[in-house]
C-alpha positions, 0 to 999 in steps of 0.5 A: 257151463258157458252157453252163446246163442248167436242170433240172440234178438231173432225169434228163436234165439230171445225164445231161448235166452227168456227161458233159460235153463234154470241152471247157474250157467253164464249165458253170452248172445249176439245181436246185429240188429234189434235191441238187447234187453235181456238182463243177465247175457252177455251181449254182443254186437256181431256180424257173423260174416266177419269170420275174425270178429266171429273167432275173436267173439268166442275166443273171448267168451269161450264158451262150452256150447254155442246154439248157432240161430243166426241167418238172412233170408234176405235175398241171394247175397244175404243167403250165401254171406250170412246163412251159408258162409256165418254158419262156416265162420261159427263152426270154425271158431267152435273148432278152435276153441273146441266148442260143441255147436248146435246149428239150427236148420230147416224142413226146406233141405226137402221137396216135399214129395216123400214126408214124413222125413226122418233124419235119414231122409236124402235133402232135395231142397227146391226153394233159394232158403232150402238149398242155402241151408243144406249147403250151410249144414254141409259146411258145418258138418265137413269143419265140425263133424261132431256138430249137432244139426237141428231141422226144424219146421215153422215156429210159432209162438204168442208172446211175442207173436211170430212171423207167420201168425203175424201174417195170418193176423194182417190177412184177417184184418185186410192190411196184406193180400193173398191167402194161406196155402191149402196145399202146404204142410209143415210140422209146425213146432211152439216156440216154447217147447223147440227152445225147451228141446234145445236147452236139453240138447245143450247137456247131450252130445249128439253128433249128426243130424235130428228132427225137431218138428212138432207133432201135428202136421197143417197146412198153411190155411189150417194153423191160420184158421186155428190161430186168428180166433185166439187173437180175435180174428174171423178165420172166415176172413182168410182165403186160400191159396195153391202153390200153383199160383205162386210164381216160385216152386215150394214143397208141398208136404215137409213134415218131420218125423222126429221120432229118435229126438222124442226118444231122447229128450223128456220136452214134448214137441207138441201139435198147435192144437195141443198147445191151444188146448192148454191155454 
């Protein structure tokens, strides 16, 4: 089986190419920044808002399954060229090939108003990140209908340490002002174990969207307070903060209920605190 992860030196997508499945399948990745290191990828530098270099990309390497984690946060721009209109750009190129996709979303499709949310909740997104990930899931969905799309929440992650942790080391240690929300909840999900799910979902074929959140639903402040003493770090140092302070409106509450892809898949989604206790 031929399997090409876009967005190969982002967080999630190295997660997936260090785990690998065991399996002799060839394995190809892109980058756009970053550095590929990896041994036994066949990379590839790719601006996926390229829709010729996209379509040119995997017509070479045809592969059988493309894990589509590539995206920007980056500003309006950056949203709509990379996150909404690369996504389009992929789908097209699997749809040529005839290629399944597995296309990696976000909990910020909802408001926060009504968790947990299962894949049949309506998306009522309220942040910039949100509403560009709906409309790249809509894209995706009207090219490629048989598209698997994955929502996940807040992946964090040790080796390396991810963004969010990251953020809660540099409060700790005094180098980034504000606090960690007490009043937004995310099912946070390991690194290891979402990239383990997806592995899986490369042999299954399942067409629509699935939830893959981790188990235990925290606040901000909560996985801060749990996460600074592994990295040696006073949890007594990190202040809270309300969302009512923050200039934009955030969610309050986006926890998955990934009950159907528990069902299906033998990789465990598990809490923060189930993952510590194992260390």
């Amino acid at each position: 089986m031929r399997v090409f992860v876009t967005g190969g030196t982002g967080y999630l997508g190295a997660a997936l190419l260090r785990q690998q499945p065991g399996q002799p399948w060839v394995l190809g990745a892109s980058y756009f920044s970053g550095t590929p290191g990896l041994p036994g990828v066949a990379w590839v530098r790719l601006d996926i808002r390229d829709a010729k270099a996209v379509e040119a990309t995997l017509a070479r390497f045809r592969p059988v399954v493309v894990v589509h984690t590539a995206y920007s946060k980056a500003g309006p721009e950056a949203l709509e060229s990379i996150t909404v209109q690369g996504s389009a750009h992929v789908a097209q190129a699997c749809r040529n090939i005839g290629a399944r996709l597995i296309h990696l979303s976000t909990d910020q499709v909802f408001d926060g108003e009504y968790p947990p949310y299962a894949e049949s909740a309506p998306p009522n997104p309220i942040t910039p990140y949100g509403r560009a990930k709906l409309r790249a899931e809509q894209v995706v969905q009207a090219i490629l209908p048989q598209a698997t799309i994955v929502r996940t929440s807040l992946i964090w992650g040790l080796n390396p340490v991810d963004a969010t942790s990251q953020m809660v080391l540099e409060i700790a240690d005094g180098k980034r002002t504000g606090g960690l929300f007490v009043d937004e909840h995310r099912s946070f999900v390991f690194v290891q174990d979402l990239a383990s799910a997806l592995w899986e979902l490369v042999l299954l074929s399942h067409p629509g969207v699935l939830h893959l959140g981790g188990a235990e639903v925290l606040s901000r402040l909560e996985f801060g307070r749990l996460i600074a003493p592994l990295h040696g770090r006073d949890p007594a140092y990190l202040p809270p903060q309300s969302r009512t302070d923050f200039p934009e409106p955030r969610p309050a509450n986006c926890a998955l209920d990934s009950s159907l892809a528990q069902s299906m898949l033998q990789t465990r989604l598990r809490g923060v605190r189930e993952v510590l206790d194992t260390l």
